[in-house]
BAFI-3210 file (N, C-alpha, C; in Angstrom, 3 decimals, decimal comma, padded with zeros to 6 digits):
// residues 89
n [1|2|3|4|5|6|7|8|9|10|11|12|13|14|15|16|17|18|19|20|21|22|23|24|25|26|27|28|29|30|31|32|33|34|35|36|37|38|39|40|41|42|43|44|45|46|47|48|49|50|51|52|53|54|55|56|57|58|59|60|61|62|63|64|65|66|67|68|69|70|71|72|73|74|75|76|77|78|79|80|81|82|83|84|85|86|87|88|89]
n.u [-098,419|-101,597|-104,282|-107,467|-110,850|-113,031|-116,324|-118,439|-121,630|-124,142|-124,968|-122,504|-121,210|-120,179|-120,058|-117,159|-115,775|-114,049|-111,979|-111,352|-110,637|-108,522|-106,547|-106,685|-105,612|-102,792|-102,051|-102,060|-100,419|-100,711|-101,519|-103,215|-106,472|-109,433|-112,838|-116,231|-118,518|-121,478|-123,420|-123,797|-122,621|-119,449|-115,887|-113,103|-109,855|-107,522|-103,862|-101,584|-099,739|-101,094|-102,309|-103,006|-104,638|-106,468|-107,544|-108,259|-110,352|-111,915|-112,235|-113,595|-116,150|-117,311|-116,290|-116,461|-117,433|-119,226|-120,628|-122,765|-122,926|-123,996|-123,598|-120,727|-118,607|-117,079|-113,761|-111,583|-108,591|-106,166|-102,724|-101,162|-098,232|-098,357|-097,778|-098,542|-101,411|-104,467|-106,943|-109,690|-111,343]
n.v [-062,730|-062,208|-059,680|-059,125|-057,387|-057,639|-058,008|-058,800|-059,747|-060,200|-059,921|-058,374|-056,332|-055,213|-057,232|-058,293|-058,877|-057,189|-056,617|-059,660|-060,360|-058,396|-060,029|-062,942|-062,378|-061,388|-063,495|-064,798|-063,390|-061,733|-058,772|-055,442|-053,667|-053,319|-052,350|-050,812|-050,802|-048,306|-049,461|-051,670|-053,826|-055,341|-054,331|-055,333|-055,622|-057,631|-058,276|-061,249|-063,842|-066,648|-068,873|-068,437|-065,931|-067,444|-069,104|-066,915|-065,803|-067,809|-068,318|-065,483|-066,283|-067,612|-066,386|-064,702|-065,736|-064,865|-063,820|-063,659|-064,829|-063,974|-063,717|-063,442|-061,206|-061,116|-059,220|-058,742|-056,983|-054,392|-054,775|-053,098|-051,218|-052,211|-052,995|-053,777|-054,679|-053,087|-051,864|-049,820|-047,153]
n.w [-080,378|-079,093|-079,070|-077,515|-077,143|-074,701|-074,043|-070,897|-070,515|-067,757|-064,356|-063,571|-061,917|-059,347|-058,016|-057,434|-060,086|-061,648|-059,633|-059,527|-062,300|-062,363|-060,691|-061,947|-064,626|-063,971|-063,236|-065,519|-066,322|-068,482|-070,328|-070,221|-069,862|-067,510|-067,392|-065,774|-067,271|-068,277|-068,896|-067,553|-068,019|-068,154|-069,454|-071,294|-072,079|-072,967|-073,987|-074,783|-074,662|-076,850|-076,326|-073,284|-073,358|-074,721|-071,908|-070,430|-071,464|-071,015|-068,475|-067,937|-068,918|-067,183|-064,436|-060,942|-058,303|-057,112|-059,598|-062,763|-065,882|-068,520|-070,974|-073,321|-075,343|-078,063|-079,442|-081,899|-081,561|-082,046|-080,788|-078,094|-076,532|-073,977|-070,276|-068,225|-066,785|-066,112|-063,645|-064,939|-063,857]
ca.u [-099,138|-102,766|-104,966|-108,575|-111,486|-114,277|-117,840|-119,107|-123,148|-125,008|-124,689|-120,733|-120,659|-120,753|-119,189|-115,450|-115,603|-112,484|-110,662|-111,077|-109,952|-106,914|-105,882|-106,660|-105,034|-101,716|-101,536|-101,307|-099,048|-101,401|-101,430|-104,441|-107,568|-110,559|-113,728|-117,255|-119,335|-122,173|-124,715|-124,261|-121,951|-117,455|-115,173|-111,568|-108,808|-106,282|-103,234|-100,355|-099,498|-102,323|-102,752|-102,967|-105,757|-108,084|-107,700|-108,764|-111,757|-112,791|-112,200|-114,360|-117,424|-117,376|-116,565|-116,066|-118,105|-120,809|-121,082|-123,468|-122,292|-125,059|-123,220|-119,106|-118,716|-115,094|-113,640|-109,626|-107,983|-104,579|-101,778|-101,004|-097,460|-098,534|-096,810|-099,069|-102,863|-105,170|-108,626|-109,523|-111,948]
ca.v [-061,812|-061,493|-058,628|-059,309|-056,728|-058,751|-057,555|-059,199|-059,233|-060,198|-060,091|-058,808|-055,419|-054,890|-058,664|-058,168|-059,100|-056,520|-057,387|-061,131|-059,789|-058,378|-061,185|-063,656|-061,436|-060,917|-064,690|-065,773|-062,309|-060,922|-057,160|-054,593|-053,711|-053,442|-051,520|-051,274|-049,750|-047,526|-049,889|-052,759|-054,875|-055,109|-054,183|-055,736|-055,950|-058,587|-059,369|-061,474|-065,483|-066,976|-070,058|-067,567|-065,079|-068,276|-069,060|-065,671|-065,977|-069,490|-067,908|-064,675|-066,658|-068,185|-065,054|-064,739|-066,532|-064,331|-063,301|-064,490|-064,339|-064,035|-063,857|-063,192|-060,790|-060,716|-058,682|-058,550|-055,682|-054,409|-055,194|-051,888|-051,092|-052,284|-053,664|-053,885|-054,863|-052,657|-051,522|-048,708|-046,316]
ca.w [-079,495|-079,461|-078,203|-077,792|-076,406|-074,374|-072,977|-070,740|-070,175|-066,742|-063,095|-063,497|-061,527|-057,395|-057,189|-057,429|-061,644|-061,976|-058,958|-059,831|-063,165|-063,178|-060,456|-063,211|-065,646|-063,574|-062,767|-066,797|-067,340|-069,475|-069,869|-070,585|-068,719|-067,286|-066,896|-065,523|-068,399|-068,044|-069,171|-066,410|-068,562|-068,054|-070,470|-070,908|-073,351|-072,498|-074,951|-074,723|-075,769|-077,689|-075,288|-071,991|-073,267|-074,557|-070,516|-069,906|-072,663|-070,719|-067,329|-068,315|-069,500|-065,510|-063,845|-060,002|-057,301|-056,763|-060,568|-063,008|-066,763|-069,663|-072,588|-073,568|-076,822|-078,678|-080,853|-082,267|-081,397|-082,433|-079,869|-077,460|-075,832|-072,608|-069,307|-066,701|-066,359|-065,037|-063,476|-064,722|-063,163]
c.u [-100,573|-103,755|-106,951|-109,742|-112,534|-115,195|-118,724|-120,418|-123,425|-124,692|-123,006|-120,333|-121,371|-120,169|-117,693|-115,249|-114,380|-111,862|-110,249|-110,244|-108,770|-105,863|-105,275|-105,519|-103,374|-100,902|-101,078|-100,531|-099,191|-101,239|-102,815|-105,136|-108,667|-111,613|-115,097|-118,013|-120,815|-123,632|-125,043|-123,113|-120,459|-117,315|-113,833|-111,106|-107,453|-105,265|-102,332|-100,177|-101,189|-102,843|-103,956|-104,600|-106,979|-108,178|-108,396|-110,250|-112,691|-112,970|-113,583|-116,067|-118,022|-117,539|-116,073|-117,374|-119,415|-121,548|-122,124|-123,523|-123,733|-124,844|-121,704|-118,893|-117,286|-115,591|-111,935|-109,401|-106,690|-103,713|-101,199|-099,532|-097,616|-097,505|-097,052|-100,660|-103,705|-106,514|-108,880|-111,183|-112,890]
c.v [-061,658|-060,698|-058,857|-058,216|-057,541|-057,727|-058,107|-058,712|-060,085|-059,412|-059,803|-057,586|-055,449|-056,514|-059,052|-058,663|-058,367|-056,643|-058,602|-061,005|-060,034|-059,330|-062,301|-063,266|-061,446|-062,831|-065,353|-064,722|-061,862|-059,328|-056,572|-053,699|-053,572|-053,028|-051,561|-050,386|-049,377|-048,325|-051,307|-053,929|-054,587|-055,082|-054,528|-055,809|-056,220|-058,653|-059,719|-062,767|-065,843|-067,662|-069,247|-066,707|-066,105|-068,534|-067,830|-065,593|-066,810|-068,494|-066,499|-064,881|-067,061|-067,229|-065,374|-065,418|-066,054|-063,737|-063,974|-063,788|-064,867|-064,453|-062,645|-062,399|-060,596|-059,923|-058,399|-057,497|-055,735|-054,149|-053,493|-052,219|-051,087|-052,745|-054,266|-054,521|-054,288|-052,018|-050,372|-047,702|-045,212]
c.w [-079,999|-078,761|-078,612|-076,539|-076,267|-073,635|-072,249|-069,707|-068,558|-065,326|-062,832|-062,781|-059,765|-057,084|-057,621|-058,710|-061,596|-061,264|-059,312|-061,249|-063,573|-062,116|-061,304|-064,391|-065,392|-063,150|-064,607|-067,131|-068,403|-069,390|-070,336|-069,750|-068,920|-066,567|-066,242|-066,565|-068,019|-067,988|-068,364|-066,813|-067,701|-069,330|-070,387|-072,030|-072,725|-074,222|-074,198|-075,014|-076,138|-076,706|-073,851|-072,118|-074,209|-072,955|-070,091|-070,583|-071,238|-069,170|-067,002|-068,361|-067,941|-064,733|-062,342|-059,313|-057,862|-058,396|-061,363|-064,699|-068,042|-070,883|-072,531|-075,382|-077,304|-079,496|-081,017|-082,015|-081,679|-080,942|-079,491|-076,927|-074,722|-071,814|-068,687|-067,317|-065,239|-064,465|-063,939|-064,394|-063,683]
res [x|x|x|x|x|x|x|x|x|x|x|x|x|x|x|x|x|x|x|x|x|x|x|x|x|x|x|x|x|x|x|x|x|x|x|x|x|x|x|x|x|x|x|x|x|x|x|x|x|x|x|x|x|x|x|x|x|x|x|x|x|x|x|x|x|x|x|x|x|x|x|x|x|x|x|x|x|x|x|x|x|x|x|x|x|x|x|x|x]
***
């Protein structure tokens, strides 16, 4: 199991970045979620198989259609009792 918190920088809020998200998210059966932060960036924390949340990494750096991705920031996080994946607000 690994749990990783990502930030990503540009063009990632007002073009469906968190719907595309936790689609993404719900299609490899990842769990976590994901925010719009104050300062223009997203915020997410995916865990679950190792393989699954580098897909989510690679997928992240791309983004949704209309998005336009600057720069992808990790950081490890410790693994939560999650279930679900979700937007949060």
């Amino acid at each position: 199991m690994v749990c990783k918190r990502i930030r990503v920088f540009g063009k990632v809020q007002g073009v469906f970045y968190r719907a595309s998200t936790k689609t993404m998210a719900d299609d490899l059966k990842l769990v976590g979620w994901v925010r719009n932060e104050p300062d223009g960036t997203v915020m997410l924390e995916v865990q679950g198989e190792a393989e699954k949340v580098k897909k989510m990494i690679q997928w992240c750096k791309e983004g949704p259609t209309y998005s336009r991705v600057d720069d992808v920031l990790l950081e490890d996080t410790e693994p939560q009792p999650r279930t679900t994946f979700e937007i949060v607000y």
